[in-house]
mmCIF file as Biopython writes it, N, C-alpha, C and O atoms, coordinates in Angstrom:
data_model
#
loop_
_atom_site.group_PDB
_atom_site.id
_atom_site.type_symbol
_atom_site.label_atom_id
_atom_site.label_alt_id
_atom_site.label_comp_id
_atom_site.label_asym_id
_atom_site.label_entity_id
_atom_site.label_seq_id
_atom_site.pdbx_PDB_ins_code
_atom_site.Cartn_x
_atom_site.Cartn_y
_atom_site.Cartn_z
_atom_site.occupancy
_atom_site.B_iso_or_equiv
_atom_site.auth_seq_id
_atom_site.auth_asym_id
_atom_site.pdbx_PDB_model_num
ATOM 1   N N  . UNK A ? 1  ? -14.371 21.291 -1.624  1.0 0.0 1  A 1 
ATOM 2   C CA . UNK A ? 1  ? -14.077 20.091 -0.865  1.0 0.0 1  A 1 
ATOM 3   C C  . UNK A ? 1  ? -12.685 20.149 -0.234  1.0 0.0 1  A 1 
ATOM 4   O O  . UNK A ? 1  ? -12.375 19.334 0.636   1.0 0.0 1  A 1 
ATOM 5   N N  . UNK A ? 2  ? -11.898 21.032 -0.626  1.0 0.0 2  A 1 
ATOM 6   C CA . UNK A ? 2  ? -10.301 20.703 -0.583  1.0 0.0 2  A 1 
ATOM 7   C C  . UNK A ? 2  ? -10.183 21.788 1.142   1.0 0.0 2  A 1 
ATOM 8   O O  . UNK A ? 2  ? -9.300  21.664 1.991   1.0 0.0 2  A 1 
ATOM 9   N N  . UNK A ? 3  ? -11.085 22.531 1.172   1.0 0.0 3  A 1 
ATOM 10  C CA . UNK A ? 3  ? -10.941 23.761 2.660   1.0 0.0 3  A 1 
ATOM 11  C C  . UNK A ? 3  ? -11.355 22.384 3.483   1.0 0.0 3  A 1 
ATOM 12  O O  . UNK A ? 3  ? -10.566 21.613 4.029   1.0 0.0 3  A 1 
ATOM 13  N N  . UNK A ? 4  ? -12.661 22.286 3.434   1.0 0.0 4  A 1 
ATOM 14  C CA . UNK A ? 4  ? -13.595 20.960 4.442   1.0 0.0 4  A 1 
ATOM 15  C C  . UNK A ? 4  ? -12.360 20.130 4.250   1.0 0.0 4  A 1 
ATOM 16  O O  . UNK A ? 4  ? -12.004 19.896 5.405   1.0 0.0 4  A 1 
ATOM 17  N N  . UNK A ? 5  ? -11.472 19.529 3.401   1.0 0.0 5  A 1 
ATOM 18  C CA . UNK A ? 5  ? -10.381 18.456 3.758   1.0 0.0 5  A 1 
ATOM 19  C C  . UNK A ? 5  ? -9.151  19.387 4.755   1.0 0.0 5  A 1 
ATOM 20  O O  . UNK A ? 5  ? -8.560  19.033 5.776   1.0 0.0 5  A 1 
ATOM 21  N N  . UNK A ? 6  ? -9.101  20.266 4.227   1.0 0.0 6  A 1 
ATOM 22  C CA . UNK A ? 6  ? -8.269  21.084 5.049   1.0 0.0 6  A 1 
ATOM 23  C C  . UNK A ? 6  ? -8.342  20.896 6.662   1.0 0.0 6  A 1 
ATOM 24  O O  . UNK A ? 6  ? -7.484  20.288 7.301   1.0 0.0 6  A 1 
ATOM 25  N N  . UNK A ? 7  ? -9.434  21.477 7.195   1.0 0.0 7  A 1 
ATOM 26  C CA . UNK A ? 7  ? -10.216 21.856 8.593   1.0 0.0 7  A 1 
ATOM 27  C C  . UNK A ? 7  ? -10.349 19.967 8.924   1.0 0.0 7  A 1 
ATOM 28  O O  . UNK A ? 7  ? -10.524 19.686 10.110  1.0 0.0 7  A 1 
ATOM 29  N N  . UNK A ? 8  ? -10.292 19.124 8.223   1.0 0.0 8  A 1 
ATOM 30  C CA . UNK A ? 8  ? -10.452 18.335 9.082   1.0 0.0 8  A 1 
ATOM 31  C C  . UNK A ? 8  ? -9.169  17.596 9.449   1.0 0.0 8  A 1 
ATOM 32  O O  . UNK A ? 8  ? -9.275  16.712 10.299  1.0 0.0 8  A 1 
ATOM 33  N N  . UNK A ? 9  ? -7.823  17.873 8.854   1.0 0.0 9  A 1 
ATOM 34  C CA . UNK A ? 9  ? -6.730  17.299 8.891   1.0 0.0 9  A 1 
ATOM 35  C C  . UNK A ? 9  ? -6.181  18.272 9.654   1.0 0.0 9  A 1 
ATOM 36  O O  . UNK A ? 9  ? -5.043  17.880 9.909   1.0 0.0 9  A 1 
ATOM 37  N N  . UNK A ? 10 ? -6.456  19.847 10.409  1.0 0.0 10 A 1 
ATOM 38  C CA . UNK A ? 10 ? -6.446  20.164 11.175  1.0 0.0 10 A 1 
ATOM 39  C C  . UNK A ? 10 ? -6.835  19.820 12.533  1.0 0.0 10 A 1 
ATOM 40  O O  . UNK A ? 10 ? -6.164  19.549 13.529  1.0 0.0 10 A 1 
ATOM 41  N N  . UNK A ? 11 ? -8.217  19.906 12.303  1.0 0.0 11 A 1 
ATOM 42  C CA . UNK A ? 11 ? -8.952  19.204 13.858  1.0 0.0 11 A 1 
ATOM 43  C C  . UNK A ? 11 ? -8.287  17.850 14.371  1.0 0.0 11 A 1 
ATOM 44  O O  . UNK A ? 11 ? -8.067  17.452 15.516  1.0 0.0 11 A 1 
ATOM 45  N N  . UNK A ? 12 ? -8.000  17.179 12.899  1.0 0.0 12 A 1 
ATOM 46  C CA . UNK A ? 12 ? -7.101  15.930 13.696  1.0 0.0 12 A 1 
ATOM 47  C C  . UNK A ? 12 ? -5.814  16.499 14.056  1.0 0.0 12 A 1 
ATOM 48  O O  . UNK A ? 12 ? -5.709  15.913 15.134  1.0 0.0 12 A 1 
ATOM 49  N N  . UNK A ? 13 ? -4.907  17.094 13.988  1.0 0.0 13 A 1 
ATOM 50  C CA . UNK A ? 13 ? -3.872  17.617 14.204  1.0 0.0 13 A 1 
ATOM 51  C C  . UNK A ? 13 ? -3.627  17.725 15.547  1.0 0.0 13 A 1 
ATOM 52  O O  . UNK A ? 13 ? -2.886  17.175 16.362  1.0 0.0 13 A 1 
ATOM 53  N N  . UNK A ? 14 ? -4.866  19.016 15.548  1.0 0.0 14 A 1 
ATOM 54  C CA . UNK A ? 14 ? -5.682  19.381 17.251  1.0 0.0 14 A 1 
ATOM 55  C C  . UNK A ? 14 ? -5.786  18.353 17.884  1.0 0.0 14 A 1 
ATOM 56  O O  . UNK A ? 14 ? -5.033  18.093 18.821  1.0 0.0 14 A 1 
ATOM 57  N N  . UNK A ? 15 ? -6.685  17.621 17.512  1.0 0.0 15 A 1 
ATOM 58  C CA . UNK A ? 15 ? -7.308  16.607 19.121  1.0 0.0 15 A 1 
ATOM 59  C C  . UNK A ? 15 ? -5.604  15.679 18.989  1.0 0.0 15 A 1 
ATOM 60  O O  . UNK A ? 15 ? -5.162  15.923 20.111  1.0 0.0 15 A 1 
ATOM 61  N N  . UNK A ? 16 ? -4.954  15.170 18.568  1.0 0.0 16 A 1 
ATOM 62  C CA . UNK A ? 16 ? -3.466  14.593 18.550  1.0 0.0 16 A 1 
ATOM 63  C C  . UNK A ? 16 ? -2.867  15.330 19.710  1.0 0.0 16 A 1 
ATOM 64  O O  . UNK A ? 16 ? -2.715  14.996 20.885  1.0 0.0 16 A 1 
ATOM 65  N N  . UNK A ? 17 ? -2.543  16.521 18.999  1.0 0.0 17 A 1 
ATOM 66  C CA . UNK A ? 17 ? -1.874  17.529 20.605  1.0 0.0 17 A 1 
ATOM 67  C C  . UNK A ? 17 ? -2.507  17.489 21.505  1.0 0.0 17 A 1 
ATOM 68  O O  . UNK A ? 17 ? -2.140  16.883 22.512  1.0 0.0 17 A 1 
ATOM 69  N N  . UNK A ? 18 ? -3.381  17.971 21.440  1.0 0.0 18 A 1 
ATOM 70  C CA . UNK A ? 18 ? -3.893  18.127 22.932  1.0 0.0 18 A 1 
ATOM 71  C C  . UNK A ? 18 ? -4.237  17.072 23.737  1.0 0.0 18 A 1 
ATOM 72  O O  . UNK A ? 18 ? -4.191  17.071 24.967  1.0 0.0 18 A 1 
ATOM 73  N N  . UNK A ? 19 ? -4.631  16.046 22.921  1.0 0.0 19 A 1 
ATOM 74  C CA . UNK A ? 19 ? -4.820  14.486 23.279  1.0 0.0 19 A 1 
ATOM 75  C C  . UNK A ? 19 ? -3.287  14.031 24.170  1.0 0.0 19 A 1 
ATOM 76  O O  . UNK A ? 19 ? -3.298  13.376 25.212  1.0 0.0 19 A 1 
ATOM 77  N N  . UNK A ? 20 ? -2.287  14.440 23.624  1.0 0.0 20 A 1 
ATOM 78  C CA . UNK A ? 20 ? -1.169  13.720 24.068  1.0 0.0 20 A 1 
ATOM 79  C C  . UNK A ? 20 ? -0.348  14.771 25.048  1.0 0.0 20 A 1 
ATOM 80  O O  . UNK A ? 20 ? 0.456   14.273 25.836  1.0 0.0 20 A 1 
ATOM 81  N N  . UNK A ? 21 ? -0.479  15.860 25.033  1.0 0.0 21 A 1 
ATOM 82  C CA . UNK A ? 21 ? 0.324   16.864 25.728  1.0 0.0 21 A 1 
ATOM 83  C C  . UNK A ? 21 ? 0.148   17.694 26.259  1.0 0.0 21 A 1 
ATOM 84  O O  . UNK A ? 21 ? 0.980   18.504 26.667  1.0 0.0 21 A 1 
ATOM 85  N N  . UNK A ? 22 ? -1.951  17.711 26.501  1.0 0.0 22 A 1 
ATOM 86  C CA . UNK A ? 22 ? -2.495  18.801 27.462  1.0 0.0 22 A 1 
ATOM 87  C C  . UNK A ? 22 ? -3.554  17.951 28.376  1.0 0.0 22 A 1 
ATOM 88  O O  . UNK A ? 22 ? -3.984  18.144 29.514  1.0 0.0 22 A 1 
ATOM 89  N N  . UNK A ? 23 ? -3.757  17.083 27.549  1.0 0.0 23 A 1 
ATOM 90  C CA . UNK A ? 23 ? -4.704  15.904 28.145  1.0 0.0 23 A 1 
ATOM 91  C C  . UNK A ? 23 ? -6.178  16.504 28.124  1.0 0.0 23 A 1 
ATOM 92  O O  . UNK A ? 23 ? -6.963  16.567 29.070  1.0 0.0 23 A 1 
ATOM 93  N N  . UNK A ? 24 ? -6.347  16.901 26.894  1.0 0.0 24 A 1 
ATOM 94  C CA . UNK A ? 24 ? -7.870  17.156 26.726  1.0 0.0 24 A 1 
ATOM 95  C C  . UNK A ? 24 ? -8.035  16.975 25.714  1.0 0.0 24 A 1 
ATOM 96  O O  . UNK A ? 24 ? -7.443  17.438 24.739  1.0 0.0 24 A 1 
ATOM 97  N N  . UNK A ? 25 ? -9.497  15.738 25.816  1.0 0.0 25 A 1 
ATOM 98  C CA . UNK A ? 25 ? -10.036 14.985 24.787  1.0 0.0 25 A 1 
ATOM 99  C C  . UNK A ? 25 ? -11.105 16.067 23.953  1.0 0.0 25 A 1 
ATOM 100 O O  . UNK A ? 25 ? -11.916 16.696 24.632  1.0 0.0 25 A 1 
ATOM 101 N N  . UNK A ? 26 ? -11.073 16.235 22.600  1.0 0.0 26 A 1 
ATOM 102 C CA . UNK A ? 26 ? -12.046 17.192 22.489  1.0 0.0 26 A 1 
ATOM 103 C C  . UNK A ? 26 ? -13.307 16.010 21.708  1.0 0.0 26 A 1 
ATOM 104 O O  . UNK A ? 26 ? -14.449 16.353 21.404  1.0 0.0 26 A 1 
ATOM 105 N N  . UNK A ? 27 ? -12.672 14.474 21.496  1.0 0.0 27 A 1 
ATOM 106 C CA . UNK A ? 27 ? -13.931 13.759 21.146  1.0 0.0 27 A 1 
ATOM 107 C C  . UNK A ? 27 ? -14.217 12.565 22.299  1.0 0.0 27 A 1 
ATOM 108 O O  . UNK A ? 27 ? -14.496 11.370 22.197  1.0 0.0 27 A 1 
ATOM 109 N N  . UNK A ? 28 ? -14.016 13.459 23.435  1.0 0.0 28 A 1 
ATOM 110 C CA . UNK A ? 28 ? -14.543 12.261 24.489  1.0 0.0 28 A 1 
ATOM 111 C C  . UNK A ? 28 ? -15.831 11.966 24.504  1.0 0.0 28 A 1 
ATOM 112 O O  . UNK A ? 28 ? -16.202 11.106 25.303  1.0 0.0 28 A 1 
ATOM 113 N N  . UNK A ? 29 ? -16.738 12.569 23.686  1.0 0.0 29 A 1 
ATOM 114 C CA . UNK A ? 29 ? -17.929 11.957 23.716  1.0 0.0 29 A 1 
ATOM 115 C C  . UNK A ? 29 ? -18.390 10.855 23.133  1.0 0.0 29 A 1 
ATOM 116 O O  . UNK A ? 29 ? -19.440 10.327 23.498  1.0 0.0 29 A 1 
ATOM 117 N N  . UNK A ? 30 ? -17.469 10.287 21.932  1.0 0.0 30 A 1 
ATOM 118 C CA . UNK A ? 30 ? -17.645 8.618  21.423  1.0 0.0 30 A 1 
ATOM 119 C C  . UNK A ? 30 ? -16.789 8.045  22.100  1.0 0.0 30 A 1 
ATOM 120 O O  . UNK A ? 30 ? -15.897 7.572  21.396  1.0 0.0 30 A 1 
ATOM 121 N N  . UNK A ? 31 ? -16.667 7.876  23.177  1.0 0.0 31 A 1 
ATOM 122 C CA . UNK A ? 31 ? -16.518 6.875  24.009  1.0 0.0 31 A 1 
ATOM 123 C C  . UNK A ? 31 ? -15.280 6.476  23.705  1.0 0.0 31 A 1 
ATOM 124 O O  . UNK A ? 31 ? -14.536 7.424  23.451  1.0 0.0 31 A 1 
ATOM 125 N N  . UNK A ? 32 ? -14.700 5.233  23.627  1.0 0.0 32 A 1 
ATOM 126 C CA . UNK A ? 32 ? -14.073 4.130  23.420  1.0 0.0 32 A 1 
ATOM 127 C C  . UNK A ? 32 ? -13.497 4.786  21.818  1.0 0.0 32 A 1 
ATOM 128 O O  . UNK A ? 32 ? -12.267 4.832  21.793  1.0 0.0 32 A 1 
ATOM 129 N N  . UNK A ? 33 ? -13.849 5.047  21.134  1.0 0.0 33 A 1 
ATOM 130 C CA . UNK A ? 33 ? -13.812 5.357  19.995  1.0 0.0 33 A 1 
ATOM 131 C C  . UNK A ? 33 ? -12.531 6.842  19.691  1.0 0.0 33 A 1 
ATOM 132 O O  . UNK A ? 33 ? -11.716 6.949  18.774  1.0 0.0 33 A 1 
ATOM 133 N N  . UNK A ? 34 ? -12.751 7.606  20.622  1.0 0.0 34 A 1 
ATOM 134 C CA . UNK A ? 34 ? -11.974 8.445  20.547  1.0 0.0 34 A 1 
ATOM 135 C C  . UNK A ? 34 ? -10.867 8.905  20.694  1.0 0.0 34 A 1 
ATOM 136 O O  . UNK A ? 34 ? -10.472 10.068 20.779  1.0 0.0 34 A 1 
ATOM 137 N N  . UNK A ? 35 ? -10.011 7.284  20.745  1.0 0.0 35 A 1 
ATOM 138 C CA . UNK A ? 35 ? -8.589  7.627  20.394  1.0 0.0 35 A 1 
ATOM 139 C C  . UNK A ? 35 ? -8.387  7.259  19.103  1.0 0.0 35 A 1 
ATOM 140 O O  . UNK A ? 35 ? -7.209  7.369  18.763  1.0 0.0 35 A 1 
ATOM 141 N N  . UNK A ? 36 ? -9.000  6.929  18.412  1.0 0.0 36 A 1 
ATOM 142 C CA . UNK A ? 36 ? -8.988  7.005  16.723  1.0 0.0 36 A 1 
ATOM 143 C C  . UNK A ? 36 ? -9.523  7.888  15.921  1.0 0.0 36 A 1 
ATOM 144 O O  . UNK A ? 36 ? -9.615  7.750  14.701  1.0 0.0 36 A 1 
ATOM 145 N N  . UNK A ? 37 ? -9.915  8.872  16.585  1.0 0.0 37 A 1 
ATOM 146 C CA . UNK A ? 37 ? -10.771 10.269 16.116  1.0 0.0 37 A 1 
ATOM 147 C C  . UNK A ? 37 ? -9.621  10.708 15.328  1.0 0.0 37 A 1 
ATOM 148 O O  . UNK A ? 37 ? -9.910  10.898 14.147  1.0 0.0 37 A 1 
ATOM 149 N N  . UNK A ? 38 ? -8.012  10.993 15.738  1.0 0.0 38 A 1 
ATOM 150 C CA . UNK A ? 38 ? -7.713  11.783 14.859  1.0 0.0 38 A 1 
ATOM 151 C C  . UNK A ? 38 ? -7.287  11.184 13.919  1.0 0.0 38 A 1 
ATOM 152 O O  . UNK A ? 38 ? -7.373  11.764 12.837  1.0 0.0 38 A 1 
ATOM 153 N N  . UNK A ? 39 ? -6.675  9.823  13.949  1.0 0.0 39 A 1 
ATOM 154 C CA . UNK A ? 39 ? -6.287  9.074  12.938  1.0 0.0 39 A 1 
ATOM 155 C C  . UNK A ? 39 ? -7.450  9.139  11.489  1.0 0.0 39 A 1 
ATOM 156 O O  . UNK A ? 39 ? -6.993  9.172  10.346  1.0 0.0 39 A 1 
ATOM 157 N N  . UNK A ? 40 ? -8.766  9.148  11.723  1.0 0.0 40 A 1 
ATOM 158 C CA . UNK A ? 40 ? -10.017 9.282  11.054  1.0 0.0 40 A 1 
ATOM 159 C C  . UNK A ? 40 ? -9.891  10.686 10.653  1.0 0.0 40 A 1 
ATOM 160 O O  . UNK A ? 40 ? -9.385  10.881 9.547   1.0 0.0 40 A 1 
ATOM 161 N N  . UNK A ? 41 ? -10.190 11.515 11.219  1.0 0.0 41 A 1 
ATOM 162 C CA . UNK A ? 41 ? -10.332 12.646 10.914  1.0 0.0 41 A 1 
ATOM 163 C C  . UNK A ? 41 ? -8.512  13.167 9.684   1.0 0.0 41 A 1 
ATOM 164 O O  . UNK A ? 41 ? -8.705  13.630 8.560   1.0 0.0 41 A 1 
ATOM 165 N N  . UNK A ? 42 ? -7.627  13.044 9.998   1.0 0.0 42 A 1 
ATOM 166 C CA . UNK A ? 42 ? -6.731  13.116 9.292   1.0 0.0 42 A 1 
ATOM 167 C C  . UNK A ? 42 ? -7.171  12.223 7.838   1.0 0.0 42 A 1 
ATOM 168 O O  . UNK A ? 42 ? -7.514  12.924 6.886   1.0 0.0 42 A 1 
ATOM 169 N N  . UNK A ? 43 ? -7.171  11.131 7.697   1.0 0.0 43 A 1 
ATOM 170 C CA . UNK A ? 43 ? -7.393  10.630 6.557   1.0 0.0 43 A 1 
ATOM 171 C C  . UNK A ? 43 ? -8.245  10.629 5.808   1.0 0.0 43 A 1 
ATOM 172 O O  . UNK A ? 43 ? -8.194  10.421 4.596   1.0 0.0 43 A 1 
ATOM 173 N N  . UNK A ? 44 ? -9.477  10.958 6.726   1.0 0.0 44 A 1 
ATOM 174 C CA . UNK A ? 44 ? -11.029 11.837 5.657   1.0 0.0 44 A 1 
ATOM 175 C C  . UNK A ? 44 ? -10.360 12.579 4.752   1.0 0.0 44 A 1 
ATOM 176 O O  . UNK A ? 44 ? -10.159 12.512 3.539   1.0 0.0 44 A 1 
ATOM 177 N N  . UNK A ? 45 ? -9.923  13.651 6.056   1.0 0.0 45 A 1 
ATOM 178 C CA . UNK A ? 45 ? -9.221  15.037 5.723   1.0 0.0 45 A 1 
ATOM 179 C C  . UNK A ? 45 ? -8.351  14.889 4.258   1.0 0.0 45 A 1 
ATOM 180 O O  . UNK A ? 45 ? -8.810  15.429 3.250   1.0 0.0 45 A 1 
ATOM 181 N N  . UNK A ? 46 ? -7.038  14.106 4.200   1.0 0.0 46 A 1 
ATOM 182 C CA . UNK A ? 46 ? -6.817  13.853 3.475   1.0 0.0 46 A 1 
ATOM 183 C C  . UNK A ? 46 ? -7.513  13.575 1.543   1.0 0.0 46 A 1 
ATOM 184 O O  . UNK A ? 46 ? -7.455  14.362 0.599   1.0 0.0 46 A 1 
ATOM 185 N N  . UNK A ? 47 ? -8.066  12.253 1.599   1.0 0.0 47 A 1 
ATOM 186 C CA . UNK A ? 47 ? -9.073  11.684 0.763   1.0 0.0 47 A 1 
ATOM 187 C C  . UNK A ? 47 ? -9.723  13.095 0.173   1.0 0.0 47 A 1 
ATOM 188 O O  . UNK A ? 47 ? -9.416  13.430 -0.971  1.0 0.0 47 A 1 
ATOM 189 N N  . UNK A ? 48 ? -10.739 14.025 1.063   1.0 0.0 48 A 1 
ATOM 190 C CA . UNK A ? 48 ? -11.253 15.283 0.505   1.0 0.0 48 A 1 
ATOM 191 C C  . UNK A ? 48 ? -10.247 16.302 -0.459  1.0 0.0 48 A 1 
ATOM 192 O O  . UNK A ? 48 ? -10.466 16.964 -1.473  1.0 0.0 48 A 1 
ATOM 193 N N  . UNK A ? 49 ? -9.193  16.107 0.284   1.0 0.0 49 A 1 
ATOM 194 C CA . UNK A ? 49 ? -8.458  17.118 -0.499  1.0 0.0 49 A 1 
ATOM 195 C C  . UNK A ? 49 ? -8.105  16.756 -1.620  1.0 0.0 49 A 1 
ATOM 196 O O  . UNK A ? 49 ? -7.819  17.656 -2.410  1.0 0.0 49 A 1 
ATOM 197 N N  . UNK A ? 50 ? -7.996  15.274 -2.102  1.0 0.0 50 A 1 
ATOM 198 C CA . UNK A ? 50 ? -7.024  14.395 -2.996  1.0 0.0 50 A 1 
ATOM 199 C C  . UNK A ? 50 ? -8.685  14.522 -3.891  1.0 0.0 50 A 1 
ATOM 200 O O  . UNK A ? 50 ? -8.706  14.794 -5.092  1.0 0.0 50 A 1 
ATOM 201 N N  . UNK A ? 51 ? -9.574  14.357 -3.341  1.0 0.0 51 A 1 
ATOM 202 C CA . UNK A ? 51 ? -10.405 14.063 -4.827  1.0 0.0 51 A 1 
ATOM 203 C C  . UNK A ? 51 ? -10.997 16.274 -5.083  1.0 0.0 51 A 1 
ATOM 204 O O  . UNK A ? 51 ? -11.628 16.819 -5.989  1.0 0.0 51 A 1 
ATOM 205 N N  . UNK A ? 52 ? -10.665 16.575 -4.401  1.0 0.0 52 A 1 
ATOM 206 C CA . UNK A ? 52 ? -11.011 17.984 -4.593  1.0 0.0 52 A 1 
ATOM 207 C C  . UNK A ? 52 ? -10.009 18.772 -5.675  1.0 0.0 52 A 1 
ATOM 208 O O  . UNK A ? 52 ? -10.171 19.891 -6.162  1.0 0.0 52 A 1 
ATOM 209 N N  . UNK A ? 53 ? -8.900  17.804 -5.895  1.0 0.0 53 A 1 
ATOM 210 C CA . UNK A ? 53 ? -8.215  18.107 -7.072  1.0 0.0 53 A 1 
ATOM 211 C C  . UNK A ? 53 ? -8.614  17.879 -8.437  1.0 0.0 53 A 1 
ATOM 212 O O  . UNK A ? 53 ? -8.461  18.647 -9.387  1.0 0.0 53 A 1 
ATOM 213 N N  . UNK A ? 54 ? -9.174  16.665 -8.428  1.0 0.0 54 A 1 
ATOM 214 C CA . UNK A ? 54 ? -9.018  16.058 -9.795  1.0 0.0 54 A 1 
ATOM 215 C C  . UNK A ? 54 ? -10.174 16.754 -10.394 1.0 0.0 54 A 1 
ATOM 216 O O  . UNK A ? 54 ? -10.465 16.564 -11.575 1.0 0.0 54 A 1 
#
């Protein structure tokens, strides 16, 4: 669980940069929704890793 938390606090990392400093959305496909993709994706990310410890 703790890699899958890994890769997704990455991908949010990703769509952040590039979102803000190349200007390419890589979750423009939910719409409206996808300026909170990475905020989501980071804190999944997170959560996975935190219970992949215990």
């Amino acid at each position: 669980m703790q890699i899958l938390g890994y890769i997704l606090i990455g991908l949010g990392a990703l769509d952040f940069i590039l979102g803000n400093f190349a200007n390419i959305n890589l979750t423009g496909f939910l719409g409206a929704a996808s300026s909170f993709t990475p905020i989501a994706l980071i804190v999944v990310g997170g959560l996975l890793t935190q219970t992949g410890k215990k």
